[in-house]
Each structure stands twice: as C-alpha cells, then as structure tokens.
mmCIF file as gemmi writes it, N, C-alpha and C atoms, coordinates in Angstrom:
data_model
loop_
_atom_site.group_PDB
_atom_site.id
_atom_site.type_symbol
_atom_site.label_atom_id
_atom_site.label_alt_id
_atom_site.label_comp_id
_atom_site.label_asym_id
_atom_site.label_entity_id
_atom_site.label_seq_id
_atom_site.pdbx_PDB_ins_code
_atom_site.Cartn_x
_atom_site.Cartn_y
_atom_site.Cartn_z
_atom_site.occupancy
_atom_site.B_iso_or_equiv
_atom_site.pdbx_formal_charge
_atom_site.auth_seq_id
_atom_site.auth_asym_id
_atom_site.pdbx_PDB_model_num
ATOM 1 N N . UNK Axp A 1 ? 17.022 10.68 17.001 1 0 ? 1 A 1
ATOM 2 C CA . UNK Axp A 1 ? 15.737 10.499 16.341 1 0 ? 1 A 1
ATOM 3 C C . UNK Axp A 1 ? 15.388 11.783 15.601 1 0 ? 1 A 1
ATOM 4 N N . UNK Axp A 2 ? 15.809 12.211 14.185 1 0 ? 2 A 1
ATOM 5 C CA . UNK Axp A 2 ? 15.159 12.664 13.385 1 0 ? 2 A 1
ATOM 6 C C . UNK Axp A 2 ? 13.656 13.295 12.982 1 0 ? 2 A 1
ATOM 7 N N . UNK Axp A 3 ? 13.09 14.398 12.972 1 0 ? 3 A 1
ATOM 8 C CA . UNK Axp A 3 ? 11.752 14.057 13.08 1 0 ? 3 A 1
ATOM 9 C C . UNK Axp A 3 ? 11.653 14.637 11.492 1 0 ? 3 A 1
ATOM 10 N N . UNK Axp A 4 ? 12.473 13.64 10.34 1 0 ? 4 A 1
ATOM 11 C CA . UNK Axp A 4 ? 12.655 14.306 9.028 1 0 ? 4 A 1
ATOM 12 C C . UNK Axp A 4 ? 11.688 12.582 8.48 1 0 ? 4 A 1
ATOM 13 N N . UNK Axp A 5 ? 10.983 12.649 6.963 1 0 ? 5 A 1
ATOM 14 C CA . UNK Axp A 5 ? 10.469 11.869 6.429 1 0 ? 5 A 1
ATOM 15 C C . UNK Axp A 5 ? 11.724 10.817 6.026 1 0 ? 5 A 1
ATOM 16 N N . UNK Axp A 6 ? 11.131 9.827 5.811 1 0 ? 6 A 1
ATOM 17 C CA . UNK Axp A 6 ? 12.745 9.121 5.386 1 0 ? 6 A 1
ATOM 18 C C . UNK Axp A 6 ? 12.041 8.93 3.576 1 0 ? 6 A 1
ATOM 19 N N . UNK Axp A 7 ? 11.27 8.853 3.379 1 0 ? 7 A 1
ATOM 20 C CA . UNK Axp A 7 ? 11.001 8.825 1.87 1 0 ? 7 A 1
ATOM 21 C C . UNK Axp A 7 ? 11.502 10.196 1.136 1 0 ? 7 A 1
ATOM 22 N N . UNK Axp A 8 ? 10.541 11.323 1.523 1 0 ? 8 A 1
ATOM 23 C CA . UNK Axp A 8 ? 11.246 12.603 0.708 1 0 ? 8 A 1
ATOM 24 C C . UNK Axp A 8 ? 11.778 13.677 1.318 1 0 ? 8 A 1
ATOM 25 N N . UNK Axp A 9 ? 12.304 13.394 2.835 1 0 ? 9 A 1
ATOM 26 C CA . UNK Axp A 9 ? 12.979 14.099 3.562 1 0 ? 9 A 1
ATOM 27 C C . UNK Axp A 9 ? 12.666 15.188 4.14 1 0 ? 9 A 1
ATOM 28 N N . UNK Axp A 10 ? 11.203 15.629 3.66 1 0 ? 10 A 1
ATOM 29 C CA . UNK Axp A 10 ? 10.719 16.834 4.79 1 0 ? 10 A 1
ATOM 30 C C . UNK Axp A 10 ? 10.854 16.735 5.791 1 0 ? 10 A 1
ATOM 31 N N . UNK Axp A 11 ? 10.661 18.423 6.361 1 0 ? 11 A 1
ATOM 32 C CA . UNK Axp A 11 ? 11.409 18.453 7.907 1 0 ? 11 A 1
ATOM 33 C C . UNK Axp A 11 ? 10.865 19.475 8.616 1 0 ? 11 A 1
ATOM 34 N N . UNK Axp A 12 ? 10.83 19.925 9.536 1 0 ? 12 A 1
ATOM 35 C CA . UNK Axp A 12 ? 10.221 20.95 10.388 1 0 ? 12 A 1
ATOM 36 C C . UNK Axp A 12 ? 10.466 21.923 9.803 1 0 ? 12 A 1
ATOM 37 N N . UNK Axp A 13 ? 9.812 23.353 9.724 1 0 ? 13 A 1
ATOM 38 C CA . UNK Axp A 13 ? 9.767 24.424 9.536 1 0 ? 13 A 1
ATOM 39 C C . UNK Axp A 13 ? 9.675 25.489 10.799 1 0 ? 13 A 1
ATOM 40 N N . UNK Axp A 14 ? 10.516 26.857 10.119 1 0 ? 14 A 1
ATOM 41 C CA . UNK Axp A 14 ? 10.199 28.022 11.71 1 0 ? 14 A 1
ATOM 42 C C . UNK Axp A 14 ? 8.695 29.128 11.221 1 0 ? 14 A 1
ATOM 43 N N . UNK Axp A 15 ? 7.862 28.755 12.452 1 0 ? 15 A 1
ATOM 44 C CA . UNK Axp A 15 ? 7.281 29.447 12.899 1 0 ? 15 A 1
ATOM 45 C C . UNK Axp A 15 ? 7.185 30.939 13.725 1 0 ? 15 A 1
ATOM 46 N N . UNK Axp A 16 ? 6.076 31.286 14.162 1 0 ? 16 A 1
ATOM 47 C CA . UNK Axp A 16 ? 6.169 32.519 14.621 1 0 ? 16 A 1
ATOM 48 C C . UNK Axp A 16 ? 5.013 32.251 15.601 1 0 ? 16 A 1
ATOM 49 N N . UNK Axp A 17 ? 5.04 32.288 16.822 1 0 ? 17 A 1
ATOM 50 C CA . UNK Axp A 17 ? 3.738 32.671 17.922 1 0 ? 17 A 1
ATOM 51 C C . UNK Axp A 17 ? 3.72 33.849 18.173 1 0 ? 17 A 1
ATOM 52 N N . UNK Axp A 18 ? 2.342 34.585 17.775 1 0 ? 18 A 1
ATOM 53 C CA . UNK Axp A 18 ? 2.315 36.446 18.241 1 0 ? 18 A 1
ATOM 54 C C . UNK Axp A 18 ? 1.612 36.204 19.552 1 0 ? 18 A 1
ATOM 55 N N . UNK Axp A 19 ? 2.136 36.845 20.465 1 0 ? 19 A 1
ATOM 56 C CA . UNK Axp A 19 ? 1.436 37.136 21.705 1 0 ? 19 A 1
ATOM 57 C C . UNK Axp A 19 ? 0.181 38.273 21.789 1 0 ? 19 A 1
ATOM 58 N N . UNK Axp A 20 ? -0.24 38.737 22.568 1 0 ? 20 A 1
ATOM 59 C CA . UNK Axp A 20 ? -1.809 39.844 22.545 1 0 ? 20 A 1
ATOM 60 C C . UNK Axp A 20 ? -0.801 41.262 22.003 1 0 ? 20 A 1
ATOM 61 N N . UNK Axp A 21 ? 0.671 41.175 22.956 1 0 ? 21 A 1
ATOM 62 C CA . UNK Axp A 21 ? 1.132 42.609 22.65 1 0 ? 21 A 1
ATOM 63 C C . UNK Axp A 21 ? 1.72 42.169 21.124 1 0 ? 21 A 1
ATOM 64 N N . UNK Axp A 22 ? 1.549 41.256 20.44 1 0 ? 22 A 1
ATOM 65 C CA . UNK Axp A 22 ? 2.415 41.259 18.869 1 0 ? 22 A 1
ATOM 66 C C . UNK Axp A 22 ? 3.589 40.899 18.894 1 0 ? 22 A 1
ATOM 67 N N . UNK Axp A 23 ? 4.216 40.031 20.328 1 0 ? 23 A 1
ATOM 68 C CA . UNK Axp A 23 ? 5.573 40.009 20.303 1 0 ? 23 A 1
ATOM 69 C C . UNK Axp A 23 ? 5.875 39.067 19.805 1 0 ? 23 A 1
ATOM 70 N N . UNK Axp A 24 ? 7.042 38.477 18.72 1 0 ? 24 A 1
ATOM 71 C CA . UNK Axp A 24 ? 7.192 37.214 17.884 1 0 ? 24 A 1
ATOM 72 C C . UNK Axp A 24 ? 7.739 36.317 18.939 1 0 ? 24 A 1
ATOM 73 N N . UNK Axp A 25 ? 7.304 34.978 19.345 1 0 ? 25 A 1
ATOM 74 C CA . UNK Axp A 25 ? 8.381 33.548 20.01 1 0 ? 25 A 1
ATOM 75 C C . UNK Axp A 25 ? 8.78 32.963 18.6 1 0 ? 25 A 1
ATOM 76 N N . UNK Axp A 26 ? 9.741 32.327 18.62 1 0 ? 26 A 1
ATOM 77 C CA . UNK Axp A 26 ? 10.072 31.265 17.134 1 0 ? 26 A 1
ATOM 78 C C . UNK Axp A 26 ? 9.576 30.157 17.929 1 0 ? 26 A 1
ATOM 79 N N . UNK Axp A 27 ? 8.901 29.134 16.879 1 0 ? 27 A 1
ATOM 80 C CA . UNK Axp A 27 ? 9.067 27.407 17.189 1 0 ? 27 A 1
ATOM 81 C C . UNK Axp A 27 ? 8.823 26.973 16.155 1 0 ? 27 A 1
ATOM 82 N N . UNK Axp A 28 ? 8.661 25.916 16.133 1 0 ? 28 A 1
ATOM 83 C CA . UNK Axp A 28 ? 8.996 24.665 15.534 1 0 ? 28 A 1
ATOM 84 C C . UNK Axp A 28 ? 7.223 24.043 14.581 1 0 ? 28 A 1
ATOM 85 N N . UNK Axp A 29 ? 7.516 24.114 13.426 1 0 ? 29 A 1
ATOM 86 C CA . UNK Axp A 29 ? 6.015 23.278 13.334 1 0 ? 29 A 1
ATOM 87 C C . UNK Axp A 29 ? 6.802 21.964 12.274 1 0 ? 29 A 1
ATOM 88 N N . UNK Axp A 30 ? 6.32 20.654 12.808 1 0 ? 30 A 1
ATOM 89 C CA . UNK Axp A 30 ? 6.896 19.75 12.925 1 0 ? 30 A 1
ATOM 90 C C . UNK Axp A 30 ? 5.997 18.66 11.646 1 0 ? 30 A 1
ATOM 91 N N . UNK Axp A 31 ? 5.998 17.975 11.116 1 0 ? 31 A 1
ATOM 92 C CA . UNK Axp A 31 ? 5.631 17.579 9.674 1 0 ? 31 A 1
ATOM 93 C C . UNK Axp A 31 ? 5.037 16.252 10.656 1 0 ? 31 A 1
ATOM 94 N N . UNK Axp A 32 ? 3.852 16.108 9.717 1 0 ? 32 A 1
ATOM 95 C CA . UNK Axp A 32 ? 3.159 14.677 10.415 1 0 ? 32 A 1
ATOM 96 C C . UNK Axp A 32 ? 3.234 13.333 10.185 1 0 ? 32 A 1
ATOM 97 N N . UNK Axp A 33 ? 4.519 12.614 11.184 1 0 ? 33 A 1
ATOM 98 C CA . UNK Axp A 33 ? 5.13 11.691 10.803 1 0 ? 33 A 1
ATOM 99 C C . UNK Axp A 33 ? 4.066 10.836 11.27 1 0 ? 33 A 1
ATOM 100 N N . UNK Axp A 34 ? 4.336 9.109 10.47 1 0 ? 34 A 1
ATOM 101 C CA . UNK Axp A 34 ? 3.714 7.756 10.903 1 0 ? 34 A 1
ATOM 102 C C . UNK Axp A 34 ? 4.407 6.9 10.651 1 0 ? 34 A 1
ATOM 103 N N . UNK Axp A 35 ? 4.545 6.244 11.569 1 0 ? 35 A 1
ATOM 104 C CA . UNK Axp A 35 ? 5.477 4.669 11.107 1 0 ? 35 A 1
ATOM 105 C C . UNK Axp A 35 ? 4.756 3.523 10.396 1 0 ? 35 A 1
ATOM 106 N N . UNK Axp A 36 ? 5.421 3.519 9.916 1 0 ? 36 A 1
ATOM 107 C CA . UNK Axp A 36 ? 4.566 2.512 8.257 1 0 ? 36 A 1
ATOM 108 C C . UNK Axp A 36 ? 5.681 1.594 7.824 1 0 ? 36 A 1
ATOM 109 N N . UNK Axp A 37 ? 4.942 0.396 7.852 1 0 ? 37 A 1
ATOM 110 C CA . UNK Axp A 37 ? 6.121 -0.332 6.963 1 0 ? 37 A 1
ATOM 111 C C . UNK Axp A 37 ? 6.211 -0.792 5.627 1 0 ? 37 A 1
ATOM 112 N N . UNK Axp A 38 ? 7.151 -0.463 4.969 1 0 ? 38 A 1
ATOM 113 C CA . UNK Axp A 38 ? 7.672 -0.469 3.229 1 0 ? 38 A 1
ATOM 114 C C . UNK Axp A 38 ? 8.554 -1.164 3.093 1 0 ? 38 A 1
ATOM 115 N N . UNK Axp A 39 ? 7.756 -1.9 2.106 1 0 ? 39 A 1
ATOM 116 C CA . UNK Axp A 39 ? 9.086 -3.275 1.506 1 0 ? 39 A 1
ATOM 117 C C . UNK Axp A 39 ? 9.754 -3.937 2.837 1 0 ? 39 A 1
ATOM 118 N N . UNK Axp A 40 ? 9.178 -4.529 3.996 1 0 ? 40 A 1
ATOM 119 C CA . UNK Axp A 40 ? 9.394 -5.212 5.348 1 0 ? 40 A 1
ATOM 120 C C . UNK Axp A 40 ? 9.896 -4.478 6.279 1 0 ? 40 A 1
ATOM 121 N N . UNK Axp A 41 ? 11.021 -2.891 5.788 1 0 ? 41 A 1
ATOM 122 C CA . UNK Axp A 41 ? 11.31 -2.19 6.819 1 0 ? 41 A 1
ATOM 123 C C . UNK Axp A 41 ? 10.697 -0.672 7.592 1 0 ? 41 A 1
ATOM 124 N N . UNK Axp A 42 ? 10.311 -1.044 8.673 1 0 ? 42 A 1
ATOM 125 C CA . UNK Axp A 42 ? 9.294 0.436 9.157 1 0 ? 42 A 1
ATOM 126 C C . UNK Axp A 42 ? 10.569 1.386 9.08 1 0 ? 42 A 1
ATOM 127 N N . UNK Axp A 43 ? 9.188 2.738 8.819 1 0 ? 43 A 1
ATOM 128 C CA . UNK Axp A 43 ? 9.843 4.042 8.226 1 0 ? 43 A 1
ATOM 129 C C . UNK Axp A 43 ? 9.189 4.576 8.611 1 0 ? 43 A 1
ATOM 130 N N . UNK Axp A 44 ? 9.365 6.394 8.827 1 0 ? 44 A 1
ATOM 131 C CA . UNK Axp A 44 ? 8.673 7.352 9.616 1 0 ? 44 A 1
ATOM 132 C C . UNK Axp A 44 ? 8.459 8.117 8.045 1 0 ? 44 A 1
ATOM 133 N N . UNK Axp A 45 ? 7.157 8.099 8.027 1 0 ? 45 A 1
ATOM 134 C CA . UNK Axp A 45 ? 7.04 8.524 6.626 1 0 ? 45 A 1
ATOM 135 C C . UNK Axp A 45 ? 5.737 10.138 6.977 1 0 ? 45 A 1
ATOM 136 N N . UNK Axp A 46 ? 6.059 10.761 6.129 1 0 ? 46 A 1
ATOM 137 C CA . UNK Axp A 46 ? 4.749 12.13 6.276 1 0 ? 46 A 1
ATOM 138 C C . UNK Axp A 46 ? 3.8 11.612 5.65 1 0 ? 46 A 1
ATOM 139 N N . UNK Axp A 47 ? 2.787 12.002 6.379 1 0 ? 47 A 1
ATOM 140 C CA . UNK Axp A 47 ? 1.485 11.745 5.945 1 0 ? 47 A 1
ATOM 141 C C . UNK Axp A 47 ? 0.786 12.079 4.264 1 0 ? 47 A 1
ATOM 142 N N . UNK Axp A 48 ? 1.721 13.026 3.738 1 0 ? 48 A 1
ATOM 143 C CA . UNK Axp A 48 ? 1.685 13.767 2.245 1 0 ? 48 A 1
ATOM 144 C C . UNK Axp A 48 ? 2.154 12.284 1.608 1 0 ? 48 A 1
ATOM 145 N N . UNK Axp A 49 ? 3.378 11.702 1.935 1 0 ? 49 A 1
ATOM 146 C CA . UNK Axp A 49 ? 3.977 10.634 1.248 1 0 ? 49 A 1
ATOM 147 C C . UNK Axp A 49 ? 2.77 9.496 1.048 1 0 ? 49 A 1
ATOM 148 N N . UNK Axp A 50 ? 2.556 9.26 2.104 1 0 ? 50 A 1
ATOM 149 C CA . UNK Axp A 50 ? 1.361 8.135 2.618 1 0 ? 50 A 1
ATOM 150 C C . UNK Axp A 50 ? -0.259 8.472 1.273 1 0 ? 50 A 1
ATOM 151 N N . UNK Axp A 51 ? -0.601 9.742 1.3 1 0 ? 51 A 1
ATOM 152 C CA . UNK Axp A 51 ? -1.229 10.088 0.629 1 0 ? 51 A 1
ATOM 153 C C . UNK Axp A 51 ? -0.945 9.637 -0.975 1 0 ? 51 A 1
ATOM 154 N N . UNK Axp A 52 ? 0.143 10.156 -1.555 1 0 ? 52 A 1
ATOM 155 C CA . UNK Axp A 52 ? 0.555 10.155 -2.546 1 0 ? 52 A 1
ATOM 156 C C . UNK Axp A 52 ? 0.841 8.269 -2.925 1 0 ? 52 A 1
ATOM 157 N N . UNK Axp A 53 ? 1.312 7.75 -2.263 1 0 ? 53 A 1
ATOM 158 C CA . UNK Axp A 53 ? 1.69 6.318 -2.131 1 0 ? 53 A 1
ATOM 159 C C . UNK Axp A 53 ? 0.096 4.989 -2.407 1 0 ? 53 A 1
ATOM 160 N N . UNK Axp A 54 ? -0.604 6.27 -1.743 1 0 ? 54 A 1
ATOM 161 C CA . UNK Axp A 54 ? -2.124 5.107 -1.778 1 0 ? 54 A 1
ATOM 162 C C . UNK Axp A 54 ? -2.733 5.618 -3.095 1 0 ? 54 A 1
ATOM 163 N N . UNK Axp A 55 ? -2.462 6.625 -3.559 1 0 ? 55 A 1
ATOM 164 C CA . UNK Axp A 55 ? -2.918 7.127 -4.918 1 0 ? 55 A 1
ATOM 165 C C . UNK Axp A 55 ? -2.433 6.423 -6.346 1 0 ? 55 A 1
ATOM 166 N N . UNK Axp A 56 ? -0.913 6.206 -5.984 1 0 ? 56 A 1
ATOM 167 C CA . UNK Axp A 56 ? -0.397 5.715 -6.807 1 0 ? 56 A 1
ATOM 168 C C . UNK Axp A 56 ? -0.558 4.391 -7.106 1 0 ? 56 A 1
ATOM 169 N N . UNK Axp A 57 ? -0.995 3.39 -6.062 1 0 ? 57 A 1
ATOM 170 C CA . UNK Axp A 57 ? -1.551 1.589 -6.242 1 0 ? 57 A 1
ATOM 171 C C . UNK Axp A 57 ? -2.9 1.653 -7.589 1 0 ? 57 A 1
C-alpha cells in the first residue's frame, strides 16, 4: 500500500523534529490521501487533486 496519489503521484516528504536541545529526528510528512471514486474505479487521490478536480467541473 503506497501512500503516493494515483492521479499526480505525490508522495511523502523528509522532515525534521527539533527536540528542546535542537537535536534533528528525520520523519515522514505524509500527503493527504482520500479514497474517491473516478470514472467507477476508487483511487487514493490528494486532497490538492480533489481541489483542483472540483474547480475544474
């Protein structure tokens, strides 16, 4: 399971958590998927797509 858009393929990006002393953790900030269905088949689409998609009707 992918957590990439299936319309324009965005995908997680690396982050940085600073702690009090400034120390860097890496993680993950993760793109805000929704399952939506297009043309009869559901798709995990980003919410940017979804945006852009209701603009365009």
């Amino acid at each position: 399971m992918s957590r990439r858009c299936d319309i324009c393929g965005r995908g997680s990006k690396k982050a940085a958590s600073r702690s009090h002393s400034n120390i860097k953790t890496l993680r993950r900030q993760y793109v805000n998927l929704q399952a939506r269905t297009i043309d009869g088949e559901k798709k995990k689409v980003c919410t940017k797509c979804i945006k852009t998609m209701k603009k365009d009707k």
